[in-house]
VOGU-3710 file (C-alpha; in Angstrom, 3 decimals, decimal comma):
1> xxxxxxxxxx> 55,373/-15,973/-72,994  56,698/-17,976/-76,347  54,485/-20,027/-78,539  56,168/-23,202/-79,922  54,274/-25,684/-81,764  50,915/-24,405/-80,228  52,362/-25,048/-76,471  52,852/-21,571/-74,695  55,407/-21,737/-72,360  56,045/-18,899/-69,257
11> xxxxxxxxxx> 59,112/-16,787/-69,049  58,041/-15,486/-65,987  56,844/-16,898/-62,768  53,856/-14,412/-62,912  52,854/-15,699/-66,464  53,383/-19,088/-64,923  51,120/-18,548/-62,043  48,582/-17,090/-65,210  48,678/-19,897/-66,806  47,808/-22,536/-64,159
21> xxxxxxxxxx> 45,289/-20,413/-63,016  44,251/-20,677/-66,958  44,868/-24,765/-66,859  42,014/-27,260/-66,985  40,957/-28,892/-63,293  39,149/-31,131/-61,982  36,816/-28,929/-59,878  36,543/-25,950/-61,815  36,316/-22,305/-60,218  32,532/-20,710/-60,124
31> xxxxxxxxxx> 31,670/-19,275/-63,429  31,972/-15,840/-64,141  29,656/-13,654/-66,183  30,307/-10,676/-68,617  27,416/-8,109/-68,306  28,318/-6,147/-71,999  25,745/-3,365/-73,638  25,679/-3,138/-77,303  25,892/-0,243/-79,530  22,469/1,075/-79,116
41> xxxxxxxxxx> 20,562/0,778/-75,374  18,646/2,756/-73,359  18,483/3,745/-69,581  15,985/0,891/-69,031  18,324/-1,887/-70,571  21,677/0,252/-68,987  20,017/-0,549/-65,109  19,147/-3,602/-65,707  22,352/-4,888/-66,706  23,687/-2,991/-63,601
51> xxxxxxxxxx> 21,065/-5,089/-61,582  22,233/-8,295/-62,946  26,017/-7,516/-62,163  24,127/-6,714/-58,546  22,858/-10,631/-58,297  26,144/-12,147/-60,083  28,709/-9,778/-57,877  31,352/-11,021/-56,883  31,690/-13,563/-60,205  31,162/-10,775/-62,745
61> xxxxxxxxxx> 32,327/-8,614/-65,313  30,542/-5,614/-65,882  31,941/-3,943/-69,013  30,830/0,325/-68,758  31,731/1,404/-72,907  29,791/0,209/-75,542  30,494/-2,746/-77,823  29,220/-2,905/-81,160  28,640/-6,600/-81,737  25,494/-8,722/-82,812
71> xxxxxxxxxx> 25,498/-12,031/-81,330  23,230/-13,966/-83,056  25,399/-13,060/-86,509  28,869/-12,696/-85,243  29,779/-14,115/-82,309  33,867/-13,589/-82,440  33,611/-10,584/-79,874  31,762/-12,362/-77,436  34,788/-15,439/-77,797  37,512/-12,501/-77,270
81> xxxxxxxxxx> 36,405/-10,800/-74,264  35,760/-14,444/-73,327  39,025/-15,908/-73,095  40,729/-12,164/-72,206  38,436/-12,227/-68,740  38,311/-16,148/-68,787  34,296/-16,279/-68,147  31,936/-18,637/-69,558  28,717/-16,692/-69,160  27,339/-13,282/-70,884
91> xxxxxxxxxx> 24,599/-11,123/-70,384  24,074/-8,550/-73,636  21,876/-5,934/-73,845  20,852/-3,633/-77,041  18,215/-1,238/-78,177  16,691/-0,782/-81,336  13,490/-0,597/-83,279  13,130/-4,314/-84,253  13,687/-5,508/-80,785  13,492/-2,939/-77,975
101> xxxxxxxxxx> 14,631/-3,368/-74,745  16,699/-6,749/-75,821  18,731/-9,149/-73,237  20,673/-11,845/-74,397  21,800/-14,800/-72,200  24,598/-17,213/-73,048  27,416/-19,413/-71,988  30,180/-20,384/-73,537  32,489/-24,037/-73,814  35,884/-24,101/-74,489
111> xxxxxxxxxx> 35,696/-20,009/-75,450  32,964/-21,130/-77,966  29,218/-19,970/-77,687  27,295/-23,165/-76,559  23,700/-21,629/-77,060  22,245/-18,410/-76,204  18,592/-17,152/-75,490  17,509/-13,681/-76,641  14,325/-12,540/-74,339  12,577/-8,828/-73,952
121> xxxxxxxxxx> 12,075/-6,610/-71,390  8,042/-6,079/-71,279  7,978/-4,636/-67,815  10,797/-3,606/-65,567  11,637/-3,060/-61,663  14,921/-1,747/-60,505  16,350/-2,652/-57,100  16,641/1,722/-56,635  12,414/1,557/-56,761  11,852/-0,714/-54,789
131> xxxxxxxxxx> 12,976/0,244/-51,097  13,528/-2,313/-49,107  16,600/-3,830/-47,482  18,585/-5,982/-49,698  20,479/-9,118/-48,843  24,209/-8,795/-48,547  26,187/-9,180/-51,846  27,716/-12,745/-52,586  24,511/-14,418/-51,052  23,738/-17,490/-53,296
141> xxxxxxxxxx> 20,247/-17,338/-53,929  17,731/-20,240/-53,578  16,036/-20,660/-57,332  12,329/-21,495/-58,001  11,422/-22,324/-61,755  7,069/-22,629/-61,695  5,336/-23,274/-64,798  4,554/-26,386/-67,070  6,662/-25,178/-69,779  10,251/-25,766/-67,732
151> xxxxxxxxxx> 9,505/-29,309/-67,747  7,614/-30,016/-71,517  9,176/-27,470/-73,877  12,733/-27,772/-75,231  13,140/-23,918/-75,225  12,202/-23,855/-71,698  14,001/-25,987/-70,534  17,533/-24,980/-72,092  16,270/-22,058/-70,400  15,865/-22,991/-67,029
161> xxxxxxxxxx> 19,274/-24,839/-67,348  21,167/-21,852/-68,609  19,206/-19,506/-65,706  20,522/-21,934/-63,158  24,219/-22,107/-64,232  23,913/-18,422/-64,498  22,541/-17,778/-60,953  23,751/-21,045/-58,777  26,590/-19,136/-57,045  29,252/-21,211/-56,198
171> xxxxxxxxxx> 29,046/-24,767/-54,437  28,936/-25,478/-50,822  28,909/-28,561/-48,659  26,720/-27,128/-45,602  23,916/-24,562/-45,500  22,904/-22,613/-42,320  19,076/-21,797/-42,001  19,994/-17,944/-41,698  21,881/-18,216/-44,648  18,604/-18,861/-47,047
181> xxxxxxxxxx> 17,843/-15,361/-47,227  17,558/-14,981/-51,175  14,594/-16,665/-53,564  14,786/-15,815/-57,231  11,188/-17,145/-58,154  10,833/-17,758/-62,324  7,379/-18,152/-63,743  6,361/-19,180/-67,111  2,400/-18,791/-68,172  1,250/-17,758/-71,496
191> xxxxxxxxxx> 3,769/-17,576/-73,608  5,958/-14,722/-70,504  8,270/-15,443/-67,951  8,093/-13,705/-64,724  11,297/-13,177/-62,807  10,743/-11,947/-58,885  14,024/-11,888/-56,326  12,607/-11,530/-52,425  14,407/-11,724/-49,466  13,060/-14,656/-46,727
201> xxxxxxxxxx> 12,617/-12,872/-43,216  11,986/-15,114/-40,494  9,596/-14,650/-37,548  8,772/-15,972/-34,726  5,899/-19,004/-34,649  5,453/-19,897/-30,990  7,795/-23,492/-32,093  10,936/-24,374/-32,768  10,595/-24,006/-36,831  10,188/-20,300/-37,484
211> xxxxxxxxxx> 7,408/-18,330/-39,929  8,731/-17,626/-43,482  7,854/-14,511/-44,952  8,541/-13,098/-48,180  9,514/-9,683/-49,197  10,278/-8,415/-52,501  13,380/-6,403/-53,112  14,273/-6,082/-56,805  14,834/-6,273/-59,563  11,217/-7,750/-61,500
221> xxxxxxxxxx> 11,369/-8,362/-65,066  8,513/-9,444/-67,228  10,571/-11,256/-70,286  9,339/-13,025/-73,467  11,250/-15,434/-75,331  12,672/-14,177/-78,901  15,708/-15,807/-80,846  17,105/-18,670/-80,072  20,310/-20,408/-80,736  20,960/-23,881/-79,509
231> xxxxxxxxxx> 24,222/-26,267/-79,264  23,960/-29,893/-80,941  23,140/-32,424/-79,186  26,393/-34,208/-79,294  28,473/-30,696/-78,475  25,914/-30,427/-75,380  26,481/-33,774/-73,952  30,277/-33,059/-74,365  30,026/-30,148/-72,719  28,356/-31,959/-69,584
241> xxxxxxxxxx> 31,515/-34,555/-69,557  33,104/-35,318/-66,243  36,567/-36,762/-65,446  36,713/-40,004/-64,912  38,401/-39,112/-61,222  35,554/-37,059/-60,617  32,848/-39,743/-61,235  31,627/-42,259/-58,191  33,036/-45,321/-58,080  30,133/-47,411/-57,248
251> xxxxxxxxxx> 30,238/-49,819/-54,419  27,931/-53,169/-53,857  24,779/-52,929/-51,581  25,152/-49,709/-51,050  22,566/-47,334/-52,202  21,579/-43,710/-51,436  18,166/-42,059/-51,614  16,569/-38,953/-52,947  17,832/-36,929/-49,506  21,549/-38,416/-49,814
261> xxxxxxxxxx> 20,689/-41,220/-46,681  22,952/-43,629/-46,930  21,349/-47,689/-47,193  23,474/-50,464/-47,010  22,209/-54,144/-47,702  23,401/-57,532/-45,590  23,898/-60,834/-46,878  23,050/-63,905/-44,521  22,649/-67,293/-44,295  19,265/-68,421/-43,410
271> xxxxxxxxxx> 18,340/-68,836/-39,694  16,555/-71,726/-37,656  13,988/-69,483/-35,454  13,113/-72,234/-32,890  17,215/-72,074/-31,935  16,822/-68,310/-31,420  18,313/-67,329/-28,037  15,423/-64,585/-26,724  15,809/-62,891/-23,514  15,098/-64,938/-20,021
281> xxxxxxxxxx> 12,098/-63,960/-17,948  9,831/-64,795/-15,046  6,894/-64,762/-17,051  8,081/-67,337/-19,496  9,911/-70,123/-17,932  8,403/-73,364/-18,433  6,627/-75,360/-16,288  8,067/-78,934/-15,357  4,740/-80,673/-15,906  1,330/-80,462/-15,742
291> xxxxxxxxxx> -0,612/-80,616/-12,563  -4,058/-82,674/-12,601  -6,428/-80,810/-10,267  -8,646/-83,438/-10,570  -6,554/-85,695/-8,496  -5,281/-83,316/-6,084  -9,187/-83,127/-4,738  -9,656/-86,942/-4,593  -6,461/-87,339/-2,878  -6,608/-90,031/0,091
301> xxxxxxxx> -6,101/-87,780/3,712  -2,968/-89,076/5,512  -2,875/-91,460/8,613  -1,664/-89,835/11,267  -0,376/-92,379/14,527  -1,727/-90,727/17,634  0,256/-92,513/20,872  -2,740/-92,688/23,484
//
């Protein structure tokens, strides 16, 4: 590939193919994630990185050697591997005496770092101790954020929308009911965040809508928030741009609800009521006049001629 004037242009049809794979699009692919370990970790941070490739697979990058970067200070690493492996989410995990057992969660725009969330590991699970069956891999999960603080805190919140882009899976128009096998359930209470992934087995309930029950599978992490490092507002909201192909072109007296039903409003003149045409029965017909009882009693008795 040449560079002229900033415009790269293929010499080969593979480096073609490379770069309109590479080319902005209206609908863009699911996000990928790179799962890196910094210079220092341990076994507990090591497995739970592996864990998190688990829940991400197949839309992940797990990176095995260690990378000696520091996010928070330097972030030019994290912006290499991201346009080499073309992902726009990270996972990084270190080690040290200041912050044991560290994750860091981020995404990225345009190969930039957006905003990132550093959080520790108080209390671990690994999907090895806990032996259950698992749910096949690829399965997008169904996500449950509990807790006051997702809603009122600004931290939080950036929190609960970076967890969702991270763990969304990729975007489908239909759902089956034995597809919902997978609940990642957050939880934030005093100042901790519980995460809890079970898998949703259904029985049978004597009716046509089955029992759900719950069973946990792995991983379970018991995080608190640390460092945080958040985009502008202005950045954010262009980050969250659409196309203008993409956006709804909005049509008159038509409006949807909270469930996607369709509602569509009709204009008409105003009716006369007494003109109605209802439907004809026996019932109801009319009557072609009253009858006076009173003078069918005092009726006069006919005159009958008798021939003698």
């Amino acid at each position: 590939m040449t560079q002229l004037d900033g415009i790269i242009k293929p010499k080969t049809k593979r480096s073609k193919r490379f770069l309109e794979n590479r080319a902005p699009k209206l609908v863009e692919d699911v996000k990928s994630a790179m799962i890196m370990k910094g210079g220092n970790t341990n076994q507990t941070i090591t497995q739970a990185l592996k864990d998190i490739y688990s829940l991400k697979k197949p839309n992940a990058v797990l990176y095995k050697k260690k990378n000696i970067a520091r996010p928070f200070e330097d972030s030019t690493s994290l912006e290499f591997f991201s346009k080499k492996t073309d992902c726009s989410l990270f996972v990084f995990g270190s080690h040290n005496k200041k912050r044991p057992n560290n994750l860091v969660f981020g995404r990225l725009f345009d190969f930039h770092v957006l905003d990132m969330i550093e959080v520790g590991v108080e209390k671990y699970v690994s999907l090895s101790d806990i032996k259950n069956s698992k749910v096949p891999e690829g399965t997008k999960p169904m996500l449950v954020f509990a807790g006051e603080a997702f809603d009122s805190d600004v931290e939080h919140k950036r929190l609960k929308s970076l967890l969702i882009d991270f763990f969304r899976g990729p975007t489908v128009s239909a759902v089956r009911l034995a597809g919902l096998e997978h609940v990642l359930h957050f939880t934030a209470v005093e100042g901790k965040i519980y995460m809890r992934s079970y898998r949703c087995l259904l029985k049978k309930s004597g009716c046509r809508t089955p029992r759900i029950e719950l069973e946990e599978i792995g991983p379970s992490f018991d995080l608190v928030l640390r460092r945080t490092h958040m985009a502008s507002d202005d950045l954010y909201k262009l980050a969250h741009r659409q196309p203008k192909a993409l956006k709804p072109k909005k049509k008159k007296n038509i409006s949807h609800d909270t469930f996607g039903t369709k509602f569509g409003r009709v204009h008409m003149q105003k009716q006369d009521l007494s003109k109605l045409q209802t439907r004809k029965m026996k019932g109801l017909r009319k009557r072609r006049g009253p009858v006076d009882t009173e003078d069918k009693d005092t009726q006069a008795p006919k005159v009958v001629k008798v021939d003698s």
